[in-house]
C-alpha positions as CSV (number, residue, x, y, z in Angstrom):
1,X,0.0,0.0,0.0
2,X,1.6,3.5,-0.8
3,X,0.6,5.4,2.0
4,X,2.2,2.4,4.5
5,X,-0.2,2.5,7.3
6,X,-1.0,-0.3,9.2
7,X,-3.3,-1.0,12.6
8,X,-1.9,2.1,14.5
9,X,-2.0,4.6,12.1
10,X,-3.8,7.8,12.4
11,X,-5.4,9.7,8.6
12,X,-6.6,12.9,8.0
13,X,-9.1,12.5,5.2
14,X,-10.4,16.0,3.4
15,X,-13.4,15.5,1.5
16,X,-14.8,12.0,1.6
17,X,-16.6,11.4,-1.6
18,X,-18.6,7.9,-1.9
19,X,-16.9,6.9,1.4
20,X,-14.8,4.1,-0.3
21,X,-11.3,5.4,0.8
22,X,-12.8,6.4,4.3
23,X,-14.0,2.5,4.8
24,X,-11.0,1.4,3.5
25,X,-9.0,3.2,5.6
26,X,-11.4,2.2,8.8
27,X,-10.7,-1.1,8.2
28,X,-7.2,-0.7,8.6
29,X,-6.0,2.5,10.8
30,X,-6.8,3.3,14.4
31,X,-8.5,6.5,13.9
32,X,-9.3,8.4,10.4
33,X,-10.7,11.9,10.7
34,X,-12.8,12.8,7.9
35,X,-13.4,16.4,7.4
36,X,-16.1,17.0,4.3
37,X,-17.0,20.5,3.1
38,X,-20.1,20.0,0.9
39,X,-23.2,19.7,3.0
40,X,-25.3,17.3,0.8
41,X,-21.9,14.7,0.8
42,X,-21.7,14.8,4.8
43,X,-25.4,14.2,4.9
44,X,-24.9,11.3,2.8
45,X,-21.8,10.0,4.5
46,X,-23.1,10.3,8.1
47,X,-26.0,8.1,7.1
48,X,-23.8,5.6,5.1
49,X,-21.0,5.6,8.3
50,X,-23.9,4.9,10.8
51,X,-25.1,2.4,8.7
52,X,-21.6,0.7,8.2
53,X,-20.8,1.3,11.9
54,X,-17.2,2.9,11.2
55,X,-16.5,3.3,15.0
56,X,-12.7,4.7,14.6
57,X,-13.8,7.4,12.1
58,X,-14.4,10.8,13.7
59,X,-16.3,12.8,11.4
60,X,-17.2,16.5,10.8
61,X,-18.6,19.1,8.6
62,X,-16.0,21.9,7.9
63,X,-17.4,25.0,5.4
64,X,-14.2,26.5,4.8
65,X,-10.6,26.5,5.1
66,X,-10.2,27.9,8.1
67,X,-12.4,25.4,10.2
68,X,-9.8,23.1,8.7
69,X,-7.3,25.1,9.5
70,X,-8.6,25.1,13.6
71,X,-9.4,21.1,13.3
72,X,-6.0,20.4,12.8
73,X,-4.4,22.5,14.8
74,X,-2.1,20.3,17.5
75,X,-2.9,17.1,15.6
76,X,-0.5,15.1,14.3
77,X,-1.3,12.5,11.7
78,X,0.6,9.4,9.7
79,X,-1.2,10.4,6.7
80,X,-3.3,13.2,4.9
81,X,-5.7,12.8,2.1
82,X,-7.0,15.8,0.0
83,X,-9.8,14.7,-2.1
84,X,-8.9,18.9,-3.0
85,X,-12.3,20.8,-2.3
86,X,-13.0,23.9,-4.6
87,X,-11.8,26.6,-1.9
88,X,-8.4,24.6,-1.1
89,X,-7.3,24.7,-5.1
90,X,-4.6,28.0,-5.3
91,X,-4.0,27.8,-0.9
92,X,0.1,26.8,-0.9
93,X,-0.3,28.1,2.9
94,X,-2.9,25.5,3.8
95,X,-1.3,23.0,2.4
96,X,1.9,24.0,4.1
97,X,-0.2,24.1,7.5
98,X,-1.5,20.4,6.2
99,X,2.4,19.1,5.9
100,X,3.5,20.4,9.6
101,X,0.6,18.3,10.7
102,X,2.4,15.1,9.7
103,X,4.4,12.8,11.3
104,X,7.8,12.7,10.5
105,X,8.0,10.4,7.2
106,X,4.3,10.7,7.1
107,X,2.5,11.2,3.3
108,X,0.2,13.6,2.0
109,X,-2.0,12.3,-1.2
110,X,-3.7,15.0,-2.8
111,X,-6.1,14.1,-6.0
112,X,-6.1,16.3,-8.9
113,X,-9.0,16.5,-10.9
114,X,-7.9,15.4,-14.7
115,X,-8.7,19.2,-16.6
C-alpha cells in the first residue's frame, strides 16, 4: 500500500466522496478523521458511516478552510488525504499548514481533478 499504514495509524481525510477510501481506511487505521465540506456529501456520509458502523472514524462538517485550519491545529497525523475541495485549489499556505501536521516520514495524497 503507498501510504504504508497499518493497525496504528492515524489519517486525515479532506473531503470524503462515496466513502470508499474512508471505509478502506477504517478497516485498517486506528483513527481516520474525515473532514467533508459540501453539505449534501456529509449528509450522505453520516447516514452511510452509521449504517456501516465505522467506530474509529471521527467525522465533521467543515465550510471553509479555516475550520480546517482550527481542526488540525495540535494534531499530528501518519497520513493526509486531500480529495482537494474547490476553496483549497490556489492555498500553498494550507497546504503548508497540512504538511506540519504530519508525522515525520508521514505522506500527504492530494487528488487532482484530470482538466
Amino acid at each position: 500500500h503507498f501510504l504504508e499504514l497499518d493497525s496504528d495509524s492515524t489519517v486525515l481525510q479532506i473531503g470524503g466522496g462515496f466513502g470508499y477510501t474512508t471505509f478502506s481506511l477504517s478497516s485498517m487505521c486506528k483513527r481516520v478523521f474525515l473532514l467533508e465540506p459540501d453539505m449534501r456529501q456529509y449528509a450522505f456520509l453520516k447516514q452511510r458511516m452509521e449504517e456501516d458502523g465505522c467506530e474509529n472514524v471521527v467525522f465533521r462538517h467543515v465550510g471553509n478552510q479555516a475550520m480546517i485550519e482550527a481542526f488540525v491545529a495540535g494534531k499530528v497525523f501518519d497520513a493526509i488525504i486531500v480529495e482537494e475541495p474547490p476553496f483549497l485549489r490556489r492555498s500553498s499556505a494550507f497546504y503548508e499548514t497540512l504538511i506540519r501536521s504530519l508525522k515525520s516520514g508521514g505522506t500527504i495524497y492530494i487528488a487532482v481533478q484530470k482538466r
